[in-house]
GUZA-889898 format. One record per atom (N, C-alpha, C): residue in one letter; residue number from 1; atom name; x, y, z. Coordinates in Angstrom, 1 decimal. Example, Ala and Ser with C-alpha at 12.3 -4.5 7.8 and 13.67 -1.06 7.14 Angstrom:
2
 aa   i at     c1     c2     c3
  A   1  N   13.2   -5.7    7.8
  A   1 CA   12.3   -4.5    7.8
  A   1  C   13.2   -3.3    7.8
  S   2  N   12.8   -2.2    7.1
  S   2 CA   13.7   -1.1    7.1
  S   2  C   12.9    0.0    7.9
//
This chain:
230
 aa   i at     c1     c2     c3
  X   1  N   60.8   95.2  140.8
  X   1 CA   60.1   93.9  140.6
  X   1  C   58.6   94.1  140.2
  X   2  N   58.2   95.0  140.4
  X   2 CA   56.3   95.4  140.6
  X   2  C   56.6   97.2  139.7
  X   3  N   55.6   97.1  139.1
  X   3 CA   55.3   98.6  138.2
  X   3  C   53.5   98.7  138.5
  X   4  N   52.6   99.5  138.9
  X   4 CA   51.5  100.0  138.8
  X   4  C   51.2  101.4  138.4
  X   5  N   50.7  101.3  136.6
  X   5 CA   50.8  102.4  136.7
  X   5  C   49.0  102.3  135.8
  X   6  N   48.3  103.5  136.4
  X   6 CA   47.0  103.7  136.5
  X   6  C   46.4  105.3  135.8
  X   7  N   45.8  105.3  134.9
  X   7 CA   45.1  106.7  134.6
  X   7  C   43.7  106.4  134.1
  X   8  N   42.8  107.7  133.5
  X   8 CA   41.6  107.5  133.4
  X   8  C   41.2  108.7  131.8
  X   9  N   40.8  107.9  130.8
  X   9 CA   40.2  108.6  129.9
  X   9  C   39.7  110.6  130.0
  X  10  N   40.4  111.1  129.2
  X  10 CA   39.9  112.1  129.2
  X  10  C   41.1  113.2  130.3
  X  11  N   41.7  112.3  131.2
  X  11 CA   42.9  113.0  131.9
  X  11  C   44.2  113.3  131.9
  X  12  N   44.7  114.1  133.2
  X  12 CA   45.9  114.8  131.9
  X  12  C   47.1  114.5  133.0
  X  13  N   46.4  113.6  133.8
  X  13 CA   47.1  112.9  135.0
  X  13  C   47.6  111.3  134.7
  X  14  N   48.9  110.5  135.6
  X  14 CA   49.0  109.3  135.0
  X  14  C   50.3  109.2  136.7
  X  15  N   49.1  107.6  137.3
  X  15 CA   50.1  107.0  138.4
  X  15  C   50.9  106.6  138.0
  X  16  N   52.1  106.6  138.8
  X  16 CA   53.2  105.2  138.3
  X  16  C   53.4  104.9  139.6
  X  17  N   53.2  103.9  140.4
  X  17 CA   53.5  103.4  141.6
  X  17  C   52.7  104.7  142.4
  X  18  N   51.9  104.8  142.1
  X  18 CA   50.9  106.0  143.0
  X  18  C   51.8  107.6  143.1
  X  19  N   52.9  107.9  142.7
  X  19 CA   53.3  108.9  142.1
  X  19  C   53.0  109.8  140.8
  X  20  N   52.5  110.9  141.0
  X  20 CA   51.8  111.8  140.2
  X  20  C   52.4  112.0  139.0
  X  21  N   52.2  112.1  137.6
  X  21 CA   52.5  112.6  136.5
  X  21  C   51.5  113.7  136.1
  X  22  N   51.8  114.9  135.4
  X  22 CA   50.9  115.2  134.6
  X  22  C   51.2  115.4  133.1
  X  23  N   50.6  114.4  132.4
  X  23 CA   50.8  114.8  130.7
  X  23  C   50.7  115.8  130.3
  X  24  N   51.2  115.6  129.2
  X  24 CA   51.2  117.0  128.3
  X  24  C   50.1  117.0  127.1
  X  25  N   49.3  115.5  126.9
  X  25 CA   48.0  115.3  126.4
  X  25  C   47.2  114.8  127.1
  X  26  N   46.0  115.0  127.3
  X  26 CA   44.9  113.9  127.7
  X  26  C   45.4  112.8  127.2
  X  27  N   44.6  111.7  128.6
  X  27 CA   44.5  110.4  127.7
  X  27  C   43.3  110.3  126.5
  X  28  N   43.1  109.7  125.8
  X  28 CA   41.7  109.9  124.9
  X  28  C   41.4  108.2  124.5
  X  29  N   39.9  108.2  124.2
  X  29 CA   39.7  106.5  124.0
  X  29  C   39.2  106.4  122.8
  X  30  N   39.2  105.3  121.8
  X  30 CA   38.8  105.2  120.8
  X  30  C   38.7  103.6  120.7
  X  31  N   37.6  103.6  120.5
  X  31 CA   37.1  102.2  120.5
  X  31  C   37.4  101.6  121.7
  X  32  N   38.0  100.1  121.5
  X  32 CA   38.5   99.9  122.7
  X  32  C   39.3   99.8  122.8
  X  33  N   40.0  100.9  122.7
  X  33 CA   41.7  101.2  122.7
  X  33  C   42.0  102.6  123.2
  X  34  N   42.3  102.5  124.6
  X  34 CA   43.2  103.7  125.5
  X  34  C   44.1  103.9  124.9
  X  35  N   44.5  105.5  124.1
  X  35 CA   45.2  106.2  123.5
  X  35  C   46.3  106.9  125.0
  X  36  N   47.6  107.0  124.8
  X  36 CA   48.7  108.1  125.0
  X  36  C   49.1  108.7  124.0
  X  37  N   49.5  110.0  124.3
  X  37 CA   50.2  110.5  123.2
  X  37  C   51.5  110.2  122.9
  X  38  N   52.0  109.7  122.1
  X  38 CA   53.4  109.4  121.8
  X  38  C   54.8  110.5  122.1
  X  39  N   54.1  111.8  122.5
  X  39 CA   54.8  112.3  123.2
  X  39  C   55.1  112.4  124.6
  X  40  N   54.2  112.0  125.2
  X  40 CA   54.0  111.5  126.2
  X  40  C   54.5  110.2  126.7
  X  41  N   54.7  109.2  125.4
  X  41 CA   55.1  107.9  125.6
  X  41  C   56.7  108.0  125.7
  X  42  N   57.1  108.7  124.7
  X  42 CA   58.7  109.1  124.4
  X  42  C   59.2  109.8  125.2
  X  43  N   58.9  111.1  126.1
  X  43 CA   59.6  111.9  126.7
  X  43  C   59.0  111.8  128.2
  X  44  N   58.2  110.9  128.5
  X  44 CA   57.6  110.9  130.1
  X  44  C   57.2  109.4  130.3
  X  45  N   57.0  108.3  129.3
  X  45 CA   56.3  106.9  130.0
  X  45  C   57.9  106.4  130.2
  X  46  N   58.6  106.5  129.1
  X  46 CA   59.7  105.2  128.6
  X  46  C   60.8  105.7  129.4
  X  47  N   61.4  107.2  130.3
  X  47 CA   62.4  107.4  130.6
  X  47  C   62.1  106.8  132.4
  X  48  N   60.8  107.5  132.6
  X  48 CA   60.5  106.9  133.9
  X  48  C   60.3  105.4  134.1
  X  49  N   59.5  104.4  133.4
  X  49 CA   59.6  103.2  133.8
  X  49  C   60.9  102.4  132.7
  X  50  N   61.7  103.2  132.0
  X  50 CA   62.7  102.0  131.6
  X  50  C   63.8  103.0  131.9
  X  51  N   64.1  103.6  132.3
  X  51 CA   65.3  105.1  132.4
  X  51  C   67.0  104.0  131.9
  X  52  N   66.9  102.9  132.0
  X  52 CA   68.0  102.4  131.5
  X  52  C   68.0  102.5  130.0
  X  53  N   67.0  102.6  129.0
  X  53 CA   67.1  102.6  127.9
  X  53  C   66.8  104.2  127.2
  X  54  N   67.3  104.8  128.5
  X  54 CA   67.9  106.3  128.0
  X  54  C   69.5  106.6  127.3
  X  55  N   69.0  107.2  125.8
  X  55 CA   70.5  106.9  124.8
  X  55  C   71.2  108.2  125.5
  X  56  N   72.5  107.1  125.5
  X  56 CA   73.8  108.3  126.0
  X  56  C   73.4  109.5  127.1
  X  57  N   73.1  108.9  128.4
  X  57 CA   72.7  109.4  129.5
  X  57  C   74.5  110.1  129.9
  X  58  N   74.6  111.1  130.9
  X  58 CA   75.6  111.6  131.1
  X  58  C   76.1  110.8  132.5
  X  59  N   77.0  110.6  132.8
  X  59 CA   77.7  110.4  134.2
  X  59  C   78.1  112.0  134.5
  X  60  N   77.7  111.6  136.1
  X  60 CA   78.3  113.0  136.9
  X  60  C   78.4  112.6  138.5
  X  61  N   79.1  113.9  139.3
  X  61 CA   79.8  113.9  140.4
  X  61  C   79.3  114.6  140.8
  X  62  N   79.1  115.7  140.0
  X  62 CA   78.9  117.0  140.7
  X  62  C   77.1  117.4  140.7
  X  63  N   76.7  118.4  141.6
  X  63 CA   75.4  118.6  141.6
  X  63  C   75.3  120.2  142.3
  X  64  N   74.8  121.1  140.8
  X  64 CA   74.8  122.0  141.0
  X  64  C   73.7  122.6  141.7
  X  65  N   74.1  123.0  143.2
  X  65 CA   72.4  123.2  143.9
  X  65  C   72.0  124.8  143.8
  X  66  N   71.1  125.2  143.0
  X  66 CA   70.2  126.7  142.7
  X  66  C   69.4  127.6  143.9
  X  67  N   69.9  128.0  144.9
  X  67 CA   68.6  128.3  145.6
  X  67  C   68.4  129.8  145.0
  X  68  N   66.8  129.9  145.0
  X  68 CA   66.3  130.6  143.9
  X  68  C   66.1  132.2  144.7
  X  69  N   66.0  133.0  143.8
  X  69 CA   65.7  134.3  144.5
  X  69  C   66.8  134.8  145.5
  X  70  N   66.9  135.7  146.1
  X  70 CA   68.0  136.5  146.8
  X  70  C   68.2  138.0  146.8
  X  71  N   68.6  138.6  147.7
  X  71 CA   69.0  140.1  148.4
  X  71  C   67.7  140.7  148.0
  X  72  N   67.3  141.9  146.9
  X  72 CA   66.0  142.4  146.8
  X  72  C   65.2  141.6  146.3
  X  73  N   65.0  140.3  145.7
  X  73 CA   64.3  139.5  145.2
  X  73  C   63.8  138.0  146.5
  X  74  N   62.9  138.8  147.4
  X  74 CA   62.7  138.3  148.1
  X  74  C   62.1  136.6  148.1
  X  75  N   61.0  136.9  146.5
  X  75 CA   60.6  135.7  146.6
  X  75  C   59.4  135.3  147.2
  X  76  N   58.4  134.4  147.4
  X  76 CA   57.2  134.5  148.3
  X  76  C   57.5  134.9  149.7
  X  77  N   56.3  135.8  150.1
  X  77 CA   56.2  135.8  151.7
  X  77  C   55.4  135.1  152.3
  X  78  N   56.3  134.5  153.3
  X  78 CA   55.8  133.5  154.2
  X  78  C   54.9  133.5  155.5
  X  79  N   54.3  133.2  156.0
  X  79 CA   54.0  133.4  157.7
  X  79  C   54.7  133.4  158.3
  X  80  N   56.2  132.5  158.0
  X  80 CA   57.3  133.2  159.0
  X  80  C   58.6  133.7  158.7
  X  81  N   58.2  134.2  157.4
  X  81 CA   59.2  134.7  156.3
  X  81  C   59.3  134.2  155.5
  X  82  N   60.9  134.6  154.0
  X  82 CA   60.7  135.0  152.8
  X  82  C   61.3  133.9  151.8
  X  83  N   60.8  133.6  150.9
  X  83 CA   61.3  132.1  149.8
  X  83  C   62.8  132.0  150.1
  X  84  N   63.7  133.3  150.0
  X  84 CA   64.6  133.5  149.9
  X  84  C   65.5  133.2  150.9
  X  85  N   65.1  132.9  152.4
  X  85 CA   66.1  132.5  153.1
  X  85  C   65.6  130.7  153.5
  X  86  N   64.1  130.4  153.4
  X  86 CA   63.9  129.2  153.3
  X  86  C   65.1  128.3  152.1
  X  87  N   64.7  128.8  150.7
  X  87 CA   65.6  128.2  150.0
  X  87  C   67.4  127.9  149.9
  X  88  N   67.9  129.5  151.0
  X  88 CA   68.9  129.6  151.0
  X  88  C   69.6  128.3  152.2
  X  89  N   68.6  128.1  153.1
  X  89 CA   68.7  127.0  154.6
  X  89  C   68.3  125.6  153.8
  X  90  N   68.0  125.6  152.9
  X  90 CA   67.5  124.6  152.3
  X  90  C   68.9  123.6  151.4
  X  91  N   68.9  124.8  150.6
  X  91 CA   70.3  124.5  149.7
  X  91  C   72.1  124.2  150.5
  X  92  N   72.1  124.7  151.5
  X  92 CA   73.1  124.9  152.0
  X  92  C   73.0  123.1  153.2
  X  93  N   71.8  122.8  153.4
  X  93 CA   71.4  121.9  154.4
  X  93  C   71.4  120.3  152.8
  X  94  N   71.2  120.7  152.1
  X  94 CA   70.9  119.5  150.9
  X  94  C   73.1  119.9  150.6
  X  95  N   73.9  121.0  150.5
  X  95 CA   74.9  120.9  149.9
  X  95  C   75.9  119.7  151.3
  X  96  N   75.9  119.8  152.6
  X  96 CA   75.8  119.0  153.7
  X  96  C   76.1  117.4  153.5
  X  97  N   74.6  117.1  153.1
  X  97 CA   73.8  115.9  152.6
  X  97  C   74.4  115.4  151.5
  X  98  N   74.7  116.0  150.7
  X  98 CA   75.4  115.3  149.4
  X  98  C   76.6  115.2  149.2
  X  99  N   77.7  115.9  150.3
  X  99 CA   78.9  115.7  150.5
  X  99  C   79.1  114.7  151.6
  X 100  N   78.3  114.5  152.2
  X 100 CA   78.4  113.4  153.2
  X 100  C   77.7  111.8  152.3
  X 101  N   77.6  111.8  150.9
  X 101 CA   77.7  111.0  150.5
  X 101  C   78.4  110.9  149.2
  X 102  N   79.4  111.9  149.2
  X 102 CA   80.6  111.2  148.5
  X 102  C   80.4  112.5  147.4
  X 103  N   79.5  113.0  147.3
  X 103 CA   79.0  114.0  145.9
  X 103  C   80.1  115.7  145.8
  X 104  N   80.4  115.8  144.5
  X 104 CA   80.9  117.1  144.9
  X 104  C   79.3  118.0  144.4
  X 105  N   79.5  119.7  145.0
  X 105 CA   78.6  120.3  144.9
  X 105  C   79.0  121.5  144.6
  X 106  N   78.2  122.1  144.2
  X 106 CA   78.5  123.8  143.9
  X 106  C   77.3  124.7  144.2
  X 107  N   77.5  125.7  144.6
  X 107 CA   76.0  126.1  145.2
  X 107  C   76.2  127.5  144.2
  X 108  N   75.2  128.2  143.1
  X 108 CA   75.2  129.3  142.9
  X 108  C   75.2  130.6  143.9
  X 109  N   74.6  130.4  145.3
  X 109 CA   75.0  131.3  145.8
  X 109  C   74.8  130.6  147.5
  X 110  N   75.7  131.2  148.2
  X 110 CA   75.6  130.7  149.6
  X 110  C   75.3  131.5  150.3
  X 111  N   74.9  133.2  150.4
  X 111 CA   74.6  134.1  151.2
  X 111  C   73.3  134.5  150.3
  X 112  N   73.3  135.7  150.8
  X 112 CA   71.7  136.4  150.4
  X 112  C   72.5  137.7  149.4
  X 113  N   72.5  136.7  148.0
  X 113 CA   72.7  137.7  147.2
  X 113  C   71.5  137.8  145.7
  X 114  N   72.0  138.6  145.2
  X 114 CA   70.9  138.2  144.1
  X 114  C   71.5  138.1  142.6
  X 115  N   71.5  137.0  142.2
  X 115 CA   71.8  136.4  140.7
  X 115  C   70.6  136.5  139.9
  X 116  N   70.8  136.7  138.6
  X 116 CA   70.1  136.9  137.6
  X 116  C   69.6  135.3  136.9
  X 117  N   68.7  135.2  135.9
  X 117 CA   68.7  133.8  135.7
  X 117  C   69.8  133.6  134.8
  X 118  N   70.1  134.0  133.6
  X 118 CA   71.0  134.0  133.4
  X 118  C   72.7  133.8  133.5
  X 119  N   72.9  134.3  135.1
  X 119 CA   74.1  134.3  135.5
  X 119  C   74.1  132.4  136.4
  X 120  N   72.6  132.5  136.6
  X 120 CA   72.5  131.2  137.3
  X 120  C   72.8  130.1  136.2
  X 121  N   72.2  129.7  134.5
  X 121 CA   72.4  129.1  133.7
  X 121  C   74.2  129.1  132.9
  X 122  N   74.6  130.5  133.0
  X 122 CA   76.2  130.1  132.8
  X 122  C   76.7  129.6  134.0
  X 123  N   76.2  129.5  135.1
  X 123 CA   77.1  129.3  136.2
  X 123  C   77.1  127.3  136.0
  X 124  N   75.4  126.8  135.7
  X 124 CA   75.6  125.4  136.2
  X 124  C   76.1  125.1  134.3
  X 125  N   75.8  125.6  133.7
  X 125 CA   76.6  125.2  131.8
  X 125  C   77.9  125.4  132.5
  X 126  N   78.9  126.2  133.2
  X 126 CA   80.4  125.7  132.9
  X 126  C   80.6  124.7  133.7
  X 127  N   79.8  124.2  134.6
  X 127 CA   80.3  123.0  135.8
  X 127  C   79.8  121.7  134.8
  X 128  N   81.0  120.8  134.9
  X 128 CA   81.3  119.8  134.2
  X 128  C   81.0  118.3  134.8
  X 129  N   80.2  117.8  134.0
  X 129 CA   80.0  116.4  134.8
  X 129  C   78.8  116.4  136.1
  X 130  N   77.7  117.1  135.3
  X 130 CA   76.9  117.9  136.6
  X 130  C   75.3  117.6  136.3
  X 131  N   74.5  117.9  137.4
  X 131 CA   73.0  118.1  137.4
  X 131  C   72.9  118.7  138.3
  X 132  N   71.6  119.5  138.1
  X 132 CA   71.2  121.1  138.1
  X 132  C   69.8  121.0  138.7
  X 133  N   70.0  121.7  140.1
  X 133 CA   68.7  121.4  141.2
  X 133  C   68.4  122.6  141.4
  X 134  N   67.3  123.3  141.1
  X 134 CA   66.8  125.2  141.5
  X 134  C   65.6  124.9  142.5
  X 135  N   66.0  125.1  143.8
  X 135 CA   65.4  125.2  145.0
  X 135  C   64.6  126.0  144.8
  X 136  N   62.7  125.9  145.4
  X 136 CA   61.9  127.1  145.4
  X 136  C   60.9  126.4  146.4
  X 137  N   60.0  127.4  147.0
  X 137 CA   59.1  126.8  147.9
  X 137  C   57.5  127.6  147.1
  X 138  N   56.2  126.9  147.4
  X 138 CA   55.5  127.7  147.0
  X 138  C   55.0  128.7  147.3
  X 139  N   53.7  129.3  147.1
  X 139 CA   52.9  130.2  147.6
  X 139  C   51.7  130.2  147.8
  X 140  N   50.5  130.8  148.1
  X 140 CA   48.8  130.5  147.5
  X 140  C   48.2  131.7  148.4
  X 141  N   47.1  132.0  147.9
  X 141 CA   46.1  132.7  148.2
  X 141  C   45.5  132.4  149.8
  X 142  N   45.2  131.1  149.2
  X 142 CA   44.4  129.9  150.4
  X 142  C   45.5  129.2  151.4
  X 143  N   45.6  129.9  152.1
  X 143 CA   46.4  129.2  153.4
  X 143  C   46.4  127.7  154.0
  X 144  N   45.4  127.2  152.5
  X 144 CA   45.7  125.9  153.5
  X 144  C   46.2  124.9  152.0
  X 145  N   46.7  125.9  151.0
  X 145 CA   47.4  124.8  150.0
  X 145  C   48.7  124.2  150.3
  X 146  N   48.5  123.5  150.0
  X 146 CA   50.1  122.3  150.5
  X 146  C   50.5  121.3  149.3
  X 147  N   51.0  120.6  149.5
  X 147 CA   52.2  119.4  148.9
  X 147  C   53.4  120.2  148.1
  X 148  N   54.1  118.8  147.5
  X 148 CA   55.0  119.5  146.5
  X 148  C   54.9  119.2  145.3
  X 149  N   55.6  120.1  144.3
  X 149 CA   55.7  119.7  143.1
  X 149  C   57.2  120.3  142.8
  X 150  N   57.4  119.3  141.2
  X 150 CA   58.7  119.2  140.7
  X 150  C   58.4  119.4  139.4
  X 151  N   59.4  120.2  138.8
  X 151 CA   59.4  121.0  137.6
  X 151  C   60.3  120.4  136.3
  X 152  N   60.2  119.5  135.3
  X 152 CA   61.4  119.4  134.4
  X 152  C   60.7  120.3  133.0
  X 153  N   61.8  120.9  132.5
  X 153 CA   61.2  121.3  131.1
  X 153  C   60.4  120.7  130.3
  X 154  N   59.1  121.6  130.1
  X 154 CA   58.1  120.9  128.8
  X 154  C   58.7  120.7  127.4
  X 155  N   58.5  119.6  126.8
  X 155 CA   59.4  119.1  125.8
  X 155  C   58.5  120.1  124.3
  X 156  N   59.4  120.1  123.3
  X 156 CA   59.5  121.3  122.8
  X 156  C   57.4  120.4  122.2
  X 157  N   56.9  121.5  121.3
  X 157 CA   55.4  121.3  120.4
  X 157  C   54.1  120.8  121.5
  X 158  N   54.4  121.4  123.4
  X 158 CA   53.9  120.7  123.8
  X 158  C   53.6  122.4  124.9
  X 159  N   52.3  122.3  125.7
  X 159 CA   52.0  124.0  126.3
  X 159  C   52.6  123.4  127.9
  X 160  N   53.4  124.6  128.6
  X 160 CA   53.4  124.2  130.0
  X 160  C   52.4  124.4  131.0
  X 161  N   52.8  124.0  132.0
  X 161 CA   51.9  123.6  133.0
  X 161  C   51.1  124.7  133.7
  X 162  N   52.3  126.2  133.3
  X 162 CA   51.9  127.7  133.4
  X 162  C   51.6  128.1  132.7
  X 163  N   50.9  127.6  132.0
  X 163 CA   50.2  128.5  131.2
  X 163  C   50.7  128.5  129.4
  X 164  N   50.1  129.3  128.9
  X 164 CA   50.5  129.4  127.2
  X 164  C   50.2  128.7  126.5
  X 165  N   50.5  128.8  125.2
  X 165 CA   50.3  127.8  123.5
  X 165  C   51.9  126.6  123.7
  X 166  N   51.2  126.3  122.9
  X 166 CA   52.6  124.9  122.8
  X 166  C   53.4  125.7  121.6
  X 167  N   54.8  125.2  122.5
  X 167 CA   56.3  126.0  121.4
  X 167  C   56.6  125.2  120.8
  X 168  N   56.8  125.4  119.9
  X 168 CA   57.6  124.5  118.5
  X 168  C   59.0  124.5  118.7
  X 169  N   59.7  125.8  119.0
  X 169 CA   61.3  125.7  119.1
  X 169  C   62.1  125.1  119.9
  X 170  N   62.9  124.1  119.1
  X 170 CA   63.5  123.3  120.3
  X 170  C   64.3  124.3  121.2
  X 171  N   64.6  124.2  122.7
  X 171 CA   65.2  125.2  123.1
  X 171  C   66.5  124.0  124.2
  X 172  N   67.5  124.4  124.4
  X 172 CA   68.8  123.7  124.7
  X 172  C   68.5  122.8  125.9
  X 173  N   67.7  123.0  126.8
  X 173 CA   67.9  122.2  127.9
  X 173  C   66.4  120.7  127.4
  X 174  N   66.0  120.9  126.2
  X 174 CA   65.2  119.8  125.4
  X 174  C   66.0  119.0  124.9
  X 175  N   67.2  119.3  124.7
  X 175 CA   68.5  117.8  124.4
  X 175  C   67.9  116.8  125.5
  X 176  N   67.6  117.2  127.0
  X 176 CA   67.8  116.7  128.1
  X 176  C   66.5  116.0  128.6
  X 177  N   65.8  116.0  127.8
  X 177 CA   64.3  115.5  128.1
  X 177  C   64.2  114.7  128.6
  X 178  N   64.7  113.2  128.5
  X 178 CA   64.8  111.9  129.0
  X 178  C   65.3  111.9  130.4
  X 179  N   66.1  112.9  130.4
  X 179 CA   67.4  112.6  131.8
  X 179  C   66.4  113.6  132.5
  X 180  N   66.0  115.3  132.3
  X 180 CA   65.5  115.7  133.2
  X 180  C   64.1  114.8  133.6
  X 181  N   63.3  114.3  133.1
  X 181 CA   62.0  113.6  133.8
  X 181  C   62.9  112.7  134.7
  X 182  N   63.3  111.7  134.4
  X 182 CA   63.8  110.7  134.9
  X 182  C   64.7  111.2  136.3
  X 183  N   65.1  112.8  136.3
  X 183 CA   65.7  113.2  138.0
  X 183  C   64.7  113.8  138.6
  X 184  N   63.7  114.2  137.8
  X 184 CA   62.5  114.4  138.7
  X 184  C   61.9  113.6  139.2
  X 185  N   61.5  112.2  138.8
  X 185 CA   61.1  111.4  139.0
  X 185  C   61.7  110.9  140.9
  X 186  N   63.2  110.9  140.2
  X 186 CA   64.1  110.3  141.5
  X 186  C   63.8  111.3  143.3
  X 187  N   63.9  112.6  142.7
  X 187 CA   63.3  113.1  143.5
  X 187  C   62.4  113.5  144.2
  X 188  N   61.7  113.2  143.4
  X 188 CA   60.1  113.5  143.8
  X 188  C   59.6  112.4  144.3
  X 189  N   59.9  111.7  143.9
  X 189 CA   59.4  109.9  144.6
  X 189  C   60.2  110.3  145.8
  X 190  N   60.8  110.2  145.9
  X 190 CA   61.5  109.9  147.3
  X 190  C   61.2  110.9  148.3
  X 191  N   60.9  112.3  147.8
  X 191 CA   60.3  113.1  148.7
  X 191  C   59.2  113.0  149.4
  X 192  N   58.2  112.2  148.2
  X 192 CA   56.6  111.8  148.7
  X 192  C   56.8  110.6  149.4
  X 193  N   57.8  109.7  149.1
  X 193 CA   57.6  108.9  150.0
  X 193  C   58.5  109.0  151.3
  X 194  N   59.5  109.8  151.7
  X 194 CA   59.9  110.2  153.1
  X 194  C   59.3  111.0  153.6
  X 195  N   58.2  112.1  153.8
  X 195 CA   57.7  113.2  153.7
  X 195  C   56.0  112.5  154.2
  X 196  N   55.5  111.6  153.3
  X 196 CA   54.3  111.4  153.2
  X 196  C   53.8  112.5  153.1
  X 197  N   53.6  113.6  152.6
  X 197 CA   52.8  114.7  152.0
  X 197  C   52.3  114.6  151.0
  X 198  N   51.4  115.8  150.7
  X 198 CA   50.9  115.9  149.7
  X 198  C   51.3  116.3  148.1
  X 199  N   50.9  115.2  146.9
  X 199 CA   51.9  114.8  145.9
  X 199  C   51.0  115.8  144.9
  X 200  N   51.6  117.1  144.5
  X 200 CA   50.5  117.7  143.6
  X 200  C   51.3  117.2  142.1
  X 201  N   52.1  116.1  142.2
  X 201 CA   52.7  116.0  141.3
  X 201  C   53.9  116.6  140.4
  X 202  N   54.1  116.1  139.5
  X 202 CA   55.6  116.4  138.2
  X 202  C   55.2  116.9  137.3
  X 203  N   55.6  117.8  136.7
  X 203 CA   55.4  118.8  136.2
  X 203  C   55.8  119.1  135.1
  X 204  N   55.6  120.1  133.9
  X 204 CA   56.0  120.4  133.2
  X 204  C   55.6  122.2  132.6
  X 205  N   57.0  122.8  132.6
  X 205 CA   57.4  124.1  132.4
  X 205  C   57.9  124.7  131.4
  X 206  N   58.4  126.0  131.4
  X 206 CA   59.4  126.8  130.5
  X 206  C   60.0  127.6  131.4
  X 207  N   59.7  127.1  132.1
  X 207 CA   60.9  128.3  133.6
  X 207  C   62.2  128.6  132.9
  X 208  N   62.6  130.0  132.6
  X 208 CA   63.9  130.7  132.2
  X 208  C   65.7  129.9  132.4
  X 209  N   65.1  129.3  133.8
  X 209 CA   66.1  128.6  134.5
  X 209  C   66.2  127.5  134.1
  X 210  N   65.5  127.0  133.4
  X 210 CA   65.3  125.6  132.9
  X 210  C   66.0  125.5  131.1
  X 211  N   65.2  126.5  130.5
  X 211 CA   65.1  126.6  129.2
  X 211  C   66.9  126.5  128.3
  X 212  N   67.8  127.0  129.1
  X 212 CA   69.2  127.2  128.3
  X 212  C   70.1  126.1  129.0
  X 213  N   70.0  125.2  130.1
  X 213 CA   70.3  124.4  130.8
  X 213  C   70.9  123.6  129.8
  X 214  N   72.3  123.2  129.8
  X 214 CA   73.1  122.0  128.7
  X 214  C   73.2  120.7  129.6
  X 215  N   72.6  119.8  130.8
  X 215 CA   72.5  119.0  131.3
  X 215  C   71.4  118.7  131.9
  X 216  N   71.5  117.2  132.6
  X 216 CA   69.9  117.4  133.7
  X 216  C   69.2  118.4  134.4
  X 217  N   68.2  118.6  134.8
  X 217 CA   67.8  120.2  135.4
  X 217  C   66.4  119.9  135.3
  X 218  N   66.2  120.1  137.1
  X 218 CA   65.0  119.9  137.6
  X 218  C   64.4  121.8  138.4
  X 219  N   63.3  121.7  138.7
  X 219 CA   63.0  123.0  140.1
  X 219  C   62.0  122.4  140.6
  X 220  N   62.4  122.2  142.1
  X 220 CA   62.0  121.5  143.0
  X 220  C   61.2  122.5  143.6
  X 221  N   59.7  122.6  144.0
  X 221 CA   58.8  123.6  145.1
  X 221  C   58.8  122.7  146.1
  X 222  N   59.3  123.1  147.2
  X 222 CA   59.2  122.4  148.5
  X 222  C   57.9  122.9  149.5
  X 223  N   57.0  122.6  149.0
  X 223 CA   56.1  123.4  150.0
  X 223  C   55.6  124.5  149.9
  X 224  N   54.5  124.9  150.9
  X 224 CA   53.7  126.1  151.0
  X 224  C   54.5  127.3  152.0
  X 225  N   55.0  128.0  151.6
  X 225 CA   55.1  129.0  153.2
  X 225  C   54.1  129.7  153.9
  X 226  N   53.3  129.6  152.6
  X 226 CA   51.7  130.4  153.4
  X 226  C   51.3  129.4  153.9
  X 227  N   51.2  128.2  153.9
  X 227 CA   50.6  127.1  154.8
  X 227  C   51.3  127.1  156.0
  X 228  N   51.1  127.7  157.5
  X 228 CA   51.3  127.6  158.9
  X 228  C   51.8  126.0  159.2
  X 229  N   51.2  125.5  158.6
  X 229 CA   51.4  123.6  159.5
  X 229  C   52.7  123.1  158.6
  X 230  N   52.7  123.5  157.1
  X 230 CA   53.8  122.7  156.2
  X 230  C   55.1  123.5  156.2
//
C-alpha cells in the first residue's frame, strides 16, 4: 500500500522501505534532475518495487539449501568456532522450517563434508523447479563488526561489490537477474525486520557459486562469528 524509497546524490546506496540497496552506479545530479543508472533501474529498482512485472518468472517447490564450506575447508574462525558447522546447524535448522511449510528441499550437504563449487552448481542446475540459497556467516578483523548482508549476482558490464573492473560477459546465472534481486530482497527484508539487526545491506557479486547457477540464487552472510554478542 505505502513504498518509501530514499537516496542521496553522489551515492552508491538506495532505501526502499528503509532496506539497504547498494547500486552498481552512483546516483549523479544534473541540473535538476536526479539521475539512476538504467542499469540499476532494470536489474535492481523495477524487480524489487514491481517484482510482478518480472517476464516469465519460474514457479518452484523446491529450495536448494548450500551450506558453504566443509571437512578441511573450515571457513571463518569464530570465537566459538568454525563457518563450517555454524552454516551446517544453520542449513539443516532452515531445511526443518521449510518442510514444515509445505516446501520440498535438498541440502547439498548434510554432514561435514567438503564439496567443491562446482559440484555444489551441478548439484542445484539438476534440481528442477528450484531456488538456490548458499548459507555463509561473516568474518572481520574488528570484533565488533556486525549485521547482515545478502549476495545476488552482479549483472553482467557492472564491477562487484568485491572488488574488480566491470565484466562484459554475460555469465549463466545473469539470465536470472530480475528473480535473483527480487529473492534477496524477500530475504533480506524479512531477516532485518525479524532480527532487528544490523542491515549492511544487498549486495552485489561474482561469487563462483553464483556465476553458472540456471535459476534464482542468492548467498546469504548471516552474521559475524568474530562478533562475541551476534
Amino acid at each position: 500500500p505505502s513504498m518509501i524509497m530514499r537516496w542521496k546524490t553522489g551515492s552508491q546506496s538506495i532505501y526502499v522501505n528503509n532496506i539497504k540497496f547498494n547500486l552498481s552506479f552512483p546516483v549523479e545530479e544534473s541540473g535538476d534532475l536526479i539521475l539512476l543508472s538504467t542499469v540499476d533501474l532494470a536489474k535492481l529498482v523495477d524487480p524489487v518495487v514491481r517484482p510482478s512485472y518480472i517476464k516469465k518468472p519460474i514457479t518452484f517447490d523446491t529450495v536448494v539449501i548450500d551450506p558453504g564450506h566443509g571437512a578441511h575447508d573450515s571457513g571463518a574462525k569464530g570465537v566459538y568456532g568454525w563457518e563450517k558447522d555454524y552454516v551446517l546447524d544453520l542449513g539443516l535448522l532452515l531445511d526443518l522450517a521449510l518442510k514444515e511449510r509445505g516446501f520440498k528441499t535438498k541440502l547439498t550437504r548434510s554432514t561435514d563434508v567438503f564439496l567443491t563449487l562446482g559440484q555444489r552448481v551441478e548439484f542445484a542446475n539438476r534440481t528442477r523447479d528450484a531456488i538456490f540459497i548458499s548459507l555463509h556467516f561473516n568474518s572481520s578483523g574488528s570484533r565488533a563488526a556486525n549485521g547482515i548482508e545478502t549476495y545476488a549476482l552482479a549483472p553482467q558490464g557492472t564491477r562487484s561489490h568485491m572488488g574488480g573492473g566491470p565484466w562484459y560477459s554475460p555469465l549463466t546465472g545473469n539470465v536470472r537477474d530480475a528473480e535473483n534481486i527480487a529473492l534477496a530482497t524477500a530475504v533480506h527484508a524479512h531477516v532485518i525486520h525479524d532480527l532487528k539487526t544490523v542491515d549492511r545491506g544487498i549486495k552485489r557479486a561474482r561469487f563462483n557459486v553464483l556465476r553458472g547457477i540456471n535459476k534464482p540464487a542468492i548467498l546469504f552472510e548471516g552474521g559475524f562469528v568474530t562478533n562475541k554478542e551476534e
